[in-house]
PDBQT receptor file of N, H, CA, C and O in Angstrom, charges set to zero:
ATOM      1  N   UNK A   1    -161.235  -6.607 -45.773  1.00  0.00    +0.000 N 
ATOM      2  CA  UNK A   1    -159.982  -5.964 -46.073  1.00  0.00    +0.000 C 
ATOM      3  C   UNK A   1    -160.185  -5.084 -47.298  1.00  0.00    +0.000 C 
ATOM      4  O   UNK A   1    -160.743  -5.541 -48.296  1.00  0.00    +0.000 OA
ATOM      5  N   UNK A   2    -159.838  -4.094 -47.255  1.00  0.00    +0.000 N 
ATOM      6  H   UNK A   2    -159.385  -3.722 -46.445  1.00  0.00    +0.000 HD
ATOM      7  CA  UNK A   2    -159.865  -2.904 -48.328  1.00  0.00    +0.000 C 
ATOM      8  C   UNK A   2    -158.691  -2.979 -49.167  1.00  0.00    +0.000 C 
ATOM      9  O   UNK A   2    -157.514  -3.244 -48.922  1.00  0.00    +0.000 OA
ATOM     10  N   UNK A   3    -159.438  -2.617 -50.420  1.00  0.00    +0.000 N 
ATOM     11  H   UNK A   3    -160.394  -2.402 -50.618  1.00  0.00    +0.000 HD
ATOM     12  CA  UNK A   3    -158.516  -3.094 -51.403  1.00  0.00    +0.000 C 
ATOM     13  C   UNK A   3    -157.515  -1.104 -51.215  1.00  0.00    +0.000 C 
ATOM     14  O   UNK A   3    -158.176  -0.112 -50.906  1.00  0.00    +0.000 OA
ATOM     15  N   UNK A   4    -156.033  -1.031 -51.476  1.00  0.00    +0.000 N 
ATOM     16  H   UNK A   4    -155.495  -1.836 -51.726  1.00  0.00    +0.000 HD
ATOM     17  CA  UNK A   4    -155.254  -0.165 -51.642  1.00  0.00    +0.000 C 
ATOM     18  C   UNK A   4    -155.047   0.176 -53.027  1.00  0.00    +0.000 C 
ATOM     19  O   UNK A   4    -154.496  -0.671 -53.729  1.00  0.00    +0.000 OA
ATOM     20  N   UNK A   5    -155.389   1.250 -53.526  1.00  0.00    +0.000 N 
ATOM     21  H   UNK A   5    -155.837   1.938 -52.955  1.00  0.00    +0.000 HD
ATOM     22  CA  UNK A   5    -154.735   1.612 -54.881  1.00  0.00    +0.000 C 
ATOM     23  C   UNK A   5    -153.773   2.315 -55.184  1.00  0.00    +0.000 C 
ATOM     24  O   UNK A   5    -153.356   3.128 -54.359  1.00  0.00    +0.000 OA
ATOM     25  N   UNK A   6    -153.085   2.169 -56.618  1.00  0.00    +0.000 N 
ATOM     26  H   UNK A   6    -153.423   1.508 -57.288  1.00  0.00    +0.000 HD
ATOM     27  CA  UNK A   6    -151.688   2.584 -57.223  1.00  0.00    +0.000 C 
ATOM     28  C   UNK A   6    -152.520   4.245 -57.262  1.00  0.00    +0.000 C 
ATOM     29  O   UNK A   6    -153.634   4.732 -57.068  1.00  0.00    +0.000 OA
ATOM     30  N   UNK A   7    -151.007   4.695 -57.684  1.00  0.00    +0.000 N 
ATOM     31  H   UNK A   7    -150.102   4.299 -57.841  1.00  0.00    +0.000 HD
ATOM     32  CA  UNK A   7    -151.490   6.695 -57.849  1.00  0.00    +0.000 C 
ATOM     33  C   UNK A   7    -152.531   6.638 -58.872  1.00  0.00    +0.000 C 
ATOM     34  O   UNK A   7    -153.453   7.425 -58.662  1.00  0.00    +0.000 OA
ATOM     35  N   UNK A   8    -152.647   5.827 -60.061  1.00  0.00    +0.000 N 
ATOM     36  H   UNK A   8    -151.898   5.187 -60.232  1.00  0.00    +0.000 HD
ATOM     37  CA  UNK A   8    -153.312   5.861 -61.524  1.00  0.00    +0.000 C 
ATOM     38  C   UNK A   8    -155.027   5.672 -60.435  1.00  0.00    +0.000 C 
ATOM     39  O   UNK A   8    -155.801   6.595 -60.690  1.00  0.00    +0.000 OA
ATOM     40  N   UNK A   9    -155.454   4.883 -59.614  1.00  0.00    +0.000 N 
ATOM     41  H   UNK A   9    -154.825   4.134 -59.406  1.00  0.00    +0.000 HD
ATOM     42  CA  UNK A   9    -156.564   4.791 -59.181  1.00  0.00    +0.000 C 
ATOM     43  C   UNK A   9    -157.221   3.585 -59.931  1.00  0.00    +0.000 C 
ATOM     44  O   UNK A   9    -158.414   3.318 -60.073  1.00  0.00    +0.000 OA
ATOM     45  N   UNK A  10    -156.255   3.021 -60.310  1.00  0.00    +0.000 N 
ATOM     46  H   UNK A  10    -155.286   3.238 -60.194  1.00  0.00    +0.000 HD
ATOM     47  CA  UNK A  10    -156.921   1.506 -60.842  1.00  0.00    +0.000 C 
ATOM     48  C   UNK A  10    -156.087   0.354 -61.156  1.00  0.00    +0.000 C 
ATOM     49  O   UNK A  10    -156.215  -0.320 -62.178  1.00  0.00    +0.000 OA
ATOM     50  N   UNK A  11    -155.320   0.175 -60.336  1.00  0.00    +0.000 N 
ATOM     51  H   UNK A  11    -155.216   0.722 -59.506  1.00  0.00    +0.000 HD
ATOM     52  CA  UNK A  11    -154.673  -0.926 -60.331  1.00  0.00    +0.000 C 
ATOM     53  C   UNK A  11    -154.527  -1.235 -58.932  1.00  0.00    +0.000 C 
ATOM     54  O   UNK A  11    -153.831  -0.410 -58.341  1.00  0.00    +0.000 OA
ATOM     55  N   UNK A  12    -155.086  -2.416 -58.046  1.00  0.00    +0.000 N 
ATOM     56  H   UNK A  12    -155.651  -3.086 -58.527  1.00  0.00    +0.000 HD
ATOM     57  CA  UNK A  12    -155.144  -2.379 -57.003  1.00  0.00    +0.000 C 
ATOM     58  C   UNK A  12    -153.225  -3.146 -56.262  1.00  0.00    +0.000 C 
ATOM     59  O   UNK A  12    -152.611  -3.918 -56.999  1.00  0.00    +0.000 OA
ATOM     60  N   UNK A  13    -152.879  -2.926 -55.465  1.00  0.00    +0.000 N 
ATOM     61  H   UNK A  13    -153.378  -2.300 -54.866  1.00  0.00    +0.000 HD
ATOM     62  CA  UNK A  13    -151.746  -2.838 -54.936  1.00  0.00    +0.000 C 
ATOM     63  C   UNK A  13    -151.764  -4.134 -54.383  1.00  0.00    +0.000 C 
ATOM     64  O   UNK A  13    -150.841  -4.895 -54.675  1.00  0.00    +0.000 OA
ATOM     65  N   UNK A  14    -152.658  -4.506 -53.638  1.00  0.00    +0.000 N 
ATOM     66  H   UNK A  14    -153.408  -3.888 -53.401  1.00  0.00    +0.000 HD
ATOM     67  CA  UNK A  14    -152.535  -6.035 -52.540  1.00  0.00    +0.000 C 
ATOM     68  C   UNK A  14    -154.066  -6.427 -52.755  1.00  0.00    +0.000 C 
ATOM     69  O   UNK A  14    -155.058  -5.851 -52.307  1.00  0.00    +0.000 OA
ATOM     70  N   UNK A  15    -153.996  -7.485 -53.505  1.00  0.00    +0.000 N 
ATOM     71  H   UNK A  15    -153.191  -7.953 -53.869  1.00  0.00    +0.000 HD
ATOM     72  CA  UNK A  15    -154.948  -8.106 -53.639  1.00  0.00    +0.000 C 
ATOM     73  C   UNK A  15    -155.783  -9.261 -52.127  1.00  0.00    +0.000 C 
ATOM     74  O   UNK A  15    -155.026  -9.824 -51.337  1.00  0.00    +0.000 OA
ATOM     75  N   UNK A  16    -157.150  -9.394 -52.010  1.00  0.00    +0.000 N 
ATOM     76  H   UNK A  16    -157.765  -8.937 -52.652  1.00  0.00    +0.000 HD
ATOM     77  CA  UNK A  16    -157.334 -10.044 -51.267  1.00  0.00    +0.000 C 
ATOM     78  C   UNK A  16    -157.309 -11.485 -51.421  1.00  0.00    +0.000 C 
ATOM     79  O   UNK A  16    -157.685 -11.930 -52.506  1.00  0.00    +0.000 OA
ATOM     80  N   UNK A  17    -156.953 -12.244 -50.570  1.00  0.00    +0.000 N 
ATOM     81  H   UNK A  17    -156.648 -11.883 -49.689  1.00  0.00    +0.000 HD
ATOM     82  CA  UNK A  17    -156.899 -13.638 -50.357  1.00  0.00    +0.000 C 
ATOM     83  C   UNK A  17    -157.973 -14.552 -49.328  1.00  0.00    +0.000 C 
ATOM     84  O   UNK A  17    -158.189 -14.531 -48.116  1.00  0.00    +0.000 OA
ATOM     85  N   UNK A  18    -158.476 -15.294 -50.392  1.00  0.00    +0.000 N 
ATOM     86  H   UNK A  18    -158.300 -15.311 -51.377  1.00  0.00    +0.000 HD
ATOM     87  CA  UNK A  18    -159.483 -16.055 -49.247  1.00  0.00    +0.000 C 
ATOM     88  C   UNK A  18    -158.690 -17.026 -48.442  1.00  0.00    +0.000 C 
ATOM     89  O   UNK A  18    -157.489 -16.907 -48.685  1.00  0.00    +0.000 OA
ATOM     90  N   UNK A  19    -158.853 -17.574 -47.919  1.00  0.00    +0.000 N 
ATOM     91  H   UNK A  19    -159.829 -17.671 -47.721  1.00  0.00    +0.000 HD
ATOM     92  CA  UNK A  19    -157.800 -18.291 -46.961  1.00  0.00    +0.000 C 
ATOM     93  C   UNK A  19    -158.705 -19.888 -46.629  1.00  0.00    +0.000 C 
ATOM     94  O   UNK A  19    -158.388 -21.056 -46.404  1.00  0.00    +0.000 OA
ATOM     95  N   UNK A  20    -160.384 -18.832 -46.805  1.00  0.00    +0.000 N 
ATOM     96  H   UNK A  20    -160.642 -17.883 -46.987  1.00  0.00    +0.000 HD
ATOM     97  CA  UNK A  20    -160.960 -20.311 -46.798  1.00  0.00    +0.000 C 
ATOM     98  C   UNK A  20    -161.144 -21.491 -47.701  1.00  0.00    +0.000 C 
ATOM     99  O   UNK A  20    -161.583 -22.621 -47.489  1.00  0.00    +0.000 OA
ATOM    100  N   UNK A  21    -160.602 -20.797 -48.946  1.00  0.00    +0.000 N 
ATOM    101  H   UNK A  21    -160.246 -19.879 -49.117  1.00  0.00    +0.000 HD
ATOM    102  CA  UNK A  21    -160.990 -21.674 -49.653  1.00  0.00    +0.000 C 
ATOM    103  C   UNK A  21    -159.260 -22.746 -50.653  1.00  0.00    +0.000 C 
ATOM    104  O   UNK A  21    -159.112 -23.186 -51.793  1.00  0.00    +0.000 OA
ATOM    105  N   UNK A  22    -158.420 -22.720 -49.482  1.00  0.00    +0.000 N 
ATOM    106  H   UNK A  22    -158.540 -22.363 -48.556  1.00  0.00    +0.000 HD
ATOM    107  CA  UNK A  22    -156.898 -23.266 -49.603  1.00  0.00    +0.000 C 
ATOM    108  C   UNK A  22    -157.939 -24.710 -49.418  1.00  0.00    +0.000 C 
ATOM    109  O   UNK A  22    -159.039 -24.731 -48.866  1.00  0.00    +0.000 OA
ATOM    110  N   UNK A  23    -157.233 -25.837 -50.043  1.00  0.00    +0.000 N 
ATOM    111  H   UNK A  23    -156.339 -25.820 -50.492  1.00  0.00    +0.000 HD
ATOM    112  CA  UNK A  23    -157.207 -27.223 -49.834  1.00  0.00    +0.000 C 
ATOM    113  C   UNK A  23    -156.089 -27.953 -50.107  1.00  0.00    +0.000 C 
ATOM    114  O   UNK A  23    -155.296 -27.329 -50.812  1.00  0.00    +0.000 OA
ATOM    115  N   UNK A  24    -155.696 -29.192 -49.765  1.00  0.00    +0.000 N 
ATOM    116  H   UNK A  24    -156.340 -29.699 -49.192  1.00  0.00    +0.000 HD
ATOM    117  CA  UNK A  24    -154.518 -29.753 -49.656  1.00  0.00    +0.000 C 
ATOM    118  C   UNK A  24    -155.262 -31.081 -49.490  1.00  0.00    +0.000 C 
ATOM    119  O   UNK A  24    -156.173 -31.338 -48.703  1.00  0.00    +0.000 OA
ATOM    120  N   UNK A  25    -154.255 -32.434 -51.055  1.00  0.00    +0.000 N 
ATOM    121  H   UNK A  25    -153.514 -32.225 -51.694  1.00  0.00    +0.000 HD
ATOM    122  CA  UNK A  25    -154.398 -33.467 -51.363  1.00  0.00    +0.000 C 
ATOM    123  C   UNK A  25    -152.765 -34.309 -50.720  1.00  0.00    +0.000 C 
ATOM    124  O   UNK A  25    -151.701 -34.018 -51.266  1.00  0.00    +0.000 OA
ATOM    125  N   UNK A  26    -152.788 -34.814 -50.135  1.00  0.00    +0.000 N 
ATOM    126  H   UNK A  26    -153.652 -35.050 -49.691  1.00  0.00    +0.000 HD
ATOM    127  CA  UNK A  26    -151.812 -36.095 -49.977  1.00  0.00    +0.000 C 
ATOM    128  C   UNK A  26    -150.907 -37.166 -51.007  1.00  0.00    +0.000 C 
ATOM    129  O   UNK A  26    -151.168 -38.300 -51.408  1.00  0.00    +0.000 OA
ATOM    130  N   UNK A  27    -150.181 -36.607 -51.147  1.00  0.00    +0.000 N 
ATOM    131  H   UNK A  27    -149.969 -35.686 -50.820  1.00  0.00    +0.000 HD
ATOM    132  CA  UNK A  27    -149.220 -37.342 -52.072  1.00  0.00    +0.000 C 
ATOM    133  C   UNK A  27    -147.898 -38.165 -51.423  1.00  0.00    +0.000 C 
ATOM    134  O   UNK A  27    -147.199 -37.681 -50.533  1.00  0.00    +0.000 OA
ATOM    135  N   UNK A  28    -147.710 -39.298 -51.936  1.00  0.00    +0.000 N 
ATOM    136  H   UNK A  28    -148.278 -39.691 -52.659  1.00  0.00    +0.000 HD
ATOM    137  CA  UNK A  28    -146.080 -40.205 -51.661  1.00  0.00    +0.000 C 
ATOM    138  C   UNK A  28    -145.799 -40.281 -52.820  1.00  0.00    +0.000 C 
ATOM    139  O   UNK A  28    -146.662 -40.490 -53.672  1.00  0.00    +0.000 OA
ATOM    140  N   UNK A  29    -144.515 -40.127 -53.103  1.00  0.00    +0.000 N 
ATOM    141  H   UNK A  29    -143.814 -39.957 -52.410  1.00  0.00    +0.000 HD
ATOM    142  CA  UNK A  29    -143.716 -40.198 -54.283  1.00  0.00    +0.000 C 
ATOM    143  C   UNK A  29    -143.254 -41.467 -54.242  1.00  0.00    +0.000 C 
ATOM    144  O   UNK A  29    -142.520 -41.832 -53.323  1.00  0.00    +0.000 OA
ATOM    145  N   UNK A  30    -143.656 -42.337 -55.298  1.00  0.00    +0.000 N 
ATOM    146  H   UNK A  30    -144.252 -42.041 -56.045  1.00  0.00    +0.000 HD
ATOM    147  CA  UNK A  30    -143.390 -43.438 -55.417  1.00  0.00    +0.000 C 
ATOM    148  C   UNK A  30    -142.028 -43.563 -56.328  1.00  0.00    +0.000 C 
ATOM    149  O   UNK A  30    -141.451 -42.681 -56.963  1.00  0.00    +0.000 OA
ATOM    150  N   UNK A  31    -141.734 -44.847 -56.192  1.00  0.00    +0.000 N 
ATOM    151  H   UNK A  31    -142.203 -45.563 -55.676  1.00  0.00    +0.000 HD
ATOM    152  CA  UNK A  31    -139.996 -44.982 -56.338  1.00  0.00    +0.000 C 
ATOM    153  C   UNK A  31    -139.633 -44.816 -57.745  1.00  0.00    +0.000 C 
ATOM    154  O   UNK A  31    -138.482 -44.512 -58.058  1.00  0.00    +0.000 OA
ATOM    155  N   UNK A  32    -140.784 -45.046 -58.823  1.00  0.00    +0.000 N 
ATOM    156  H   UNK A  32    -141.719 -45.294 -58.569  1.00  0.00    +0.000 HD
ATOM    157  CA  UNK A  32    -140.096 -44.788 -60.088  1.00  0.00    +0.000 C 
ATOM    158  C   UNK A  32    -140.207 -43.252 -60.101  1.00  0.00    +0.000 C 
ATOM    159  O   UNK A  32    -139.793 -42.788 -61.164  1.00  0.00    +0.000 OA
ATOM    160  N   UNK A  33    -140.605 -42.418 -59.308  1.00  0.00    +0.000 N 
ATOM    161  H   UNK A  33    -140.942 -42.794 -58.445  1.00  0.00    +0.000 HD
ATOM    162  CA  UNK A  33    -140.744 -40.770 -59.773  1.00  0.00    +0.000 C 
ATOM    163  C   UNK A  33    -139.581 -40.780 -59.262  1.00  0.00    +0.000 C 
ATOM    164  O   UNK A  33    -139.118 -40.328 -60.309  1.00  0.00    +0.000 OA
ATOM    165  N   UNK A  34    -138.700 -40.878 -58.629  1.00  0.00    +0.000 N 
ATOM    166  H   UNK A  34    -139.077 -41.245 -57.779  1.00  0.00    +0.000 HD
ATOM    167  CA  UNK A  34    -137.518 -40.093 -58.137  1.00  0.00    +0.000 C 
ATOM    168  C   UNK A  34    -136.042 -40.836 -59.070  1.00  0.00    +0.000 C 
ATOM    169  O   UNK A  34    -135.979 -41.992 -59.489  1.00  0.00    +0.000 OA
ATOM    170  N   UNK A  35    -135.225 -40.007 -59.166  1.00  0.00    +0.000 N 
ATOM    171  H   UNK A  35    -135.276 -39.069 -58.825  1.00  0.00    +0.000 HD
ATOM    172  CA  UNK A  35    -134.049 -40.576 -59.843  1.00  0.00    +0.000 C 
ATOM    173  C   UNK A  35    -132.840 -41.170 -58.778  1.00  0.00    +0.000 C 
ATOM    174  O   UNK A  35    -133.148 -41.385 -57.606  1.00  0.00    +0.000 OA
ATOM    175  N   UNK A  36    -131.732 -41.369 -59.164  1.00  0.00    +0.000 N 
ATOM    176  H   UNK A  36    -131.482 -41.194 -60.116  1.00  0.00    +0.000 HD
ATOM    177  CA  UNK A  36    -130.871 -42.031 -58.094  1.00  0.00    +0.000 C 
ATOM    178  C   UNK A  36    -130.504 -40.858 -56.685  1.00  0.00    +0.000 C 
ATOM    179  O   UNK A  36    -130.270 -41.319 -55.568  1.00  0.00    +0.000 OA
ATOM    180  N   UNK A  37    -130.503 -39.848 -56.860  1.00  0.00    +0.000 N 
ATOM    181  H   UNK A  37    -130.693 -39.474 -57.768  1.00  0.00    +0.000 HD
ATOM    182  CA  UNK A  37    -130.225 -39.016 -55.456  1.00  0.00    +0.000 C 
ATOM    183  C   UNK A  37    -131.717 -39.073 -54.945  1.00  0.00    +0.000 C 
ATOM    184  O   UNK A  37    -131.778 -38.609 -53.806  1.00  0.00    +0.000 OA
ATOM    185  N   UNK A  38    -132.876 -39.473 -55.400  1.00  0.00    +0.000 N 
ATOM    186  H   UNK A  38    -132.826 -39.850 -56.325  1.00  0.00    +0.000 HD
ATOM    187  CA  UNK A  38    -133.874 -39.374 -54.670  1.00  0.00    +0.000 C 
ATOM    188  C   UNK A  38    -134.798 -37.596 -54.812  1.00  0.00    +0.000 C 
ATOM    189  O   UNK A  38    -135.336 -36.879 -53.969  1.00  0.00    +0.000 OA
ATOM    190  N   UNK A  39    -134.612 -37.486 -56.140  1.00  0.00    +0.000 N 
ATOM    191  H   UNK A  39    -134.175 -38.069 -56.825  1.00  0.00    +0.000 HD
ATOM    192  CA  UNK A  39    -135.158 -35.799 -56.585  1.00  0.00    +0.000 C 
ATOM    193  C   UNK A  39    -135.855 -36.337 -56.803  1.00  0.00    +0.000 C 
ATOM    194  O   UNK A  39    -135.747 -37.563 -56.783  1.00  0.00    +0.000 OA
ATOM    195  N   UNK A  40    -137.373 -35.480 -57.258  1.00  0.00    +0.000 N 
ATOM    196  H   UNK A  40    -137.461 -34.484 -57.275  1.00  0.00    +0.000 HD
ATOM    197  CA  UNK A  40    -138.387 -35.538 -58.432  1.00  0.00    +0.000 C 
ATOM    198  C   UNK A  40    -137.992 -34.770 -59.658  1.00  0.00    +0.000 C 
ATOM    199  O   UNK A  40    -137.467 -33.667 -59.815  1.00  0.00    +0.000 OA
ATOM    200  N   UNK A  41    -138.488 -35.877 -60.629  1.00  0.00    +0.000 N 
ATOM    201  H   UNK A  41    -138.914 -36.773 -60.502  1.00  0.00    +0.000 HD
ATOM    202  CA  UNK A  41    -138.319 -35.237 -61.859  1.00  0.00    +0.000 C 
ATOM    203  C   UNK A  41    -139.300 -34.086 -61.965  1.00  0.00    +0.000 C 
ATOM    204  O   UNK A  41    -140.360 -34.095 -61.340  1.00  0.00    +0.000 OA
ATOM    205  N   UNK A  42    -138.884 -32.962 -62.871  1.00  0.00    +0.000 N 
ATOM    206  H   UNK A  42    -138.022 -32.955 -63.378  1.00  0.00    +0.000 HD
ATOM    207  CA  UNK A  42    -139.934 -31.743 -62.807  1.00  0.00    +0.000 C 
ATOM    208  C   UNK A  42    -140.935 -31.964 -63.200  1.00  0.00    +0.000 C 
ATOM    209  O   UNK A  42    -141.893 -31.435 -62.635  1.00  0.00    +0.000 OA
ATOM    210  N   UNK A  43    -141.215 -33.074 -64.643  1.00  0.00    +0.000 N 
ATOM    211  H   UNK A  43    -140.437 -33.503 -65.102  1.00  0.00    +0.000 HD
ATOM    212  CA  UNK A  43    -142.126 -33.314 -64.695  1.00  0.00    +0.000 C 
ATOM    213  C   UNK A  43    -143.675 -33.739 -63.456  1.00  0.00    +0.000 C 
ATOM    214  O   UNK A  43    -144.878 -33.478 -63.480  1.00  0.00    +0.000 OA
ATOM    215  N   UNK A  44    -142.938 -34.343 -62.696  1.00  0.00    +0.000 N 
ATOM    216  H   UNK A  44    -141.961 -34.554 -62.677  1.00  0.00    +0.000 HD
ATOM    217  CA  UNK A  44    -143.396 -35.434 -61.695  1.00  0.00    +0.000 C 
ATOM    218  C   UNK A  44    -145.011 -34.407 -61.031  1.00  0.00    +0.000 C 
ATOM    219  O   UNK A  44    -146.162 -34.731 -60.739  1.00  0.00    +0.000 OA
ATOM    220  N   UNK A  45    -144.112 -32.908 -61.047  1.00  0.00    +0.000 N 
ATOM    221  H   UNK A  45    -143.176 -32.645 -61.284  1.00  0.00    +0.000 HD
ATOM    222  CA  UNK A  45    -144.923 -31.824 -60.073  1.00  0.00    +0.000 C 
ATOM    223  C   UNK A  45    -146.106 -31.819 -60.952  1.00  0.00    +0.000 C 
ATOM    224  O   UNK A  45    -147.235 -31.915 -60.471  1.00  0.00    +0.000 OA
ATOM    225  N   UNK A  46    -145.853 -31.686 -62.504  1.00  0.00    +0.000 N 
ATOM    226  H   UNK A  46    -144.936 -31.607 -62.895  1.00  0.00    +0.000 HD
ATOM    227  CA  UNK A  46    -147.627 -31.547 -62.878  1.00  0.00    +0.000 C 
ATOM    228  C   UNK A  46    -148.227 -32.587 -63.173  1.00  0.00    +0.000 C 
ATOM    229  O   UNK A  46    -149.269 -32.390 -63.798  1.00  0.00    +0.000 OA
ATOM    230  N   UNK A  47    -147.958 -33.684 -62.953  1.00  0.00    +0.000 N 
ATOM    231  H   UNK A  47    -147.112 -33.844 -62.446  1.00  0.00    +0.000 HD
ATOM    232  CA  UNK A  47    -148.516 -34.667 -62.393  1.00  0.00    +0.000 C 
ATOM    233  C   UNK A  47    -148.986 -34.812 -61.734  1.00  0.00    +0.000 C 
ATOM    234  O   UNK A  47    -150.042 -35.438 -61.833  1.00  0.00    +0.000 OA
ATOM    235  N   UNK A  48    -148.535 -34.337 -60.598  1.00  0.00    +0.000 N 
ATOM    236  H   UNK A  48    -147.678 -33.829 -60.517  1.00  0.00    +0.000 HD
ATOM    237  CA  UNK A  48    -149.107 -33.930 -59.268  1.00  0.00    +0.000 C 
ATOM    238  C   UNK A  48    -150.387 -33.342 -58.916  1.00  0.00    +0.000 C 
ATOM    239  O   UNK A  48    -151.396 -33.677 -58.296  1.00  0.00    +0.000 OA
ATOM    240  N   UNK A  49    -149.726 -31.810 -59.882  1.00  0.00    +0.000 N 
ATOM    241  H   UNK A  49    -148.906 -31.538 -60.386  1.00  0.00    +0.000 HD
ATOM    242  CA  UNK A  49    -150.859 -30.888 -59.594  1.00  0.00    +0.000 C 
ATOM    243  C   UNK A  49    -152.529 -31.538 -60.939  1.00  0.00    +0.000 C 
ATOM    244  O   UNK A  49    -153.719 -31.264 -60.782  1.00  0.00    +0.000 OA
ATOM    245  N   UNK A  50    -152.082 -32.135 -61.748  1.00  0.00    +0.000 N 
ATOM    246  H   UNK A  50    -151.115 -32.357 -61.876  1.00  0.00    +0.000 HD
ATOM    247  CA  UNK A  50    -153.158 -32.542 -62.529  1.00  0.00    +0.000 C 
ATOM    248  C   UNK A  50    -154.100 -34.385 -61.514  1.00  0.00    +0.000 C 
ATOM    249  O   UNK A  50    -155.182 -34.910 -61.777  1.00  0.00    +0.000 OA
ATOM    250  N   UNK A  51    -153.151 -34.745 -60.545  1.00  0.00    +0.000 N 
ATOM    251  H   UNK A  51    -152.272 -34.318 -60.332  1.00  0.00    +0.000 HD
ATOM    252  CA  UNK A  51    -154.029 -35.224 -59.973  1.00  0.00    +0.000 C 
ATOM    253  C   UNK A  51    -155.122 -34.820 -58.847  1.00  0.00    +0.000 C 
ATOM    254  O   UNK A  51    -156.117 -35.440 -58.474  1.00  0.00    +0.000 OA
ATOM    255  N   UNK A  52    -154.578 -33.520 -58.415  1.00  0.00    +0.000 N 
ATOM    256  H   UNK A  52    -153.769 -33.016 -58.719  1.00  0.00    +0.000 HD
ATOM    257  CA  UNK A  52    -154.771 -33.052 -57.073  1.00  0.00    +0.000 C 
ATOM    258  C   UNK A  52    -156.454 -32.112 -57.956  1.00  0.00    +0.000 C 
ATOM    259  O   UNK A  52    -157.403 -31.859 -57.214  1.00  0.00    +0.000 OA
ATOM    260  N   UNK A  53    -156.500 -31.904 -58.792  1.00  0.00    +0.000 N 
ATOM    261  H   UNK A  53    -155.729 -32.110 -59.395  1.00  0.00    +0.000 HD
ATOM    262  CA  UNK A  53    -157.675 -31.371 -59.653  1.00  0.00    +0.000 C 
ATOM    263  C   UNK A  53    -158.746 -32.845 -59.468  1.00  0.00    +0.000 C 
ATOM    264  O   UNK A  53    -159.850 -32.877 -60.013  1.00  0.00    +0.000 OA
TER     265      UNK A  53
């Protein structure tokens, strides 16, 4: 895929995306992360994302 440039000739417009290199870790939200309606706390997400590293 060819990169498209802005009028200036150096700022590229649509960057490429590898697609191969997406991965995905498995998470259950266990019962103390959620509050009484059953949300996650915001915190909860970089938690998340610092386990999924």
């Amino acid at each position: 895929m060819a990169l498209t440039s802005s009028n200036s000739g150096t700022i590229p417009t649509r960057a490429y995306v590898r697609h191969d290199m997406t991965f995905s870790v498995p998470v259950v939200a266990r019962g103390y992360e959620l509050d009484t309606l059953d949300h996650l706390n915001l915190a909860v997400y970089l938690q998340y994302t610092e386990r999924a590293r």
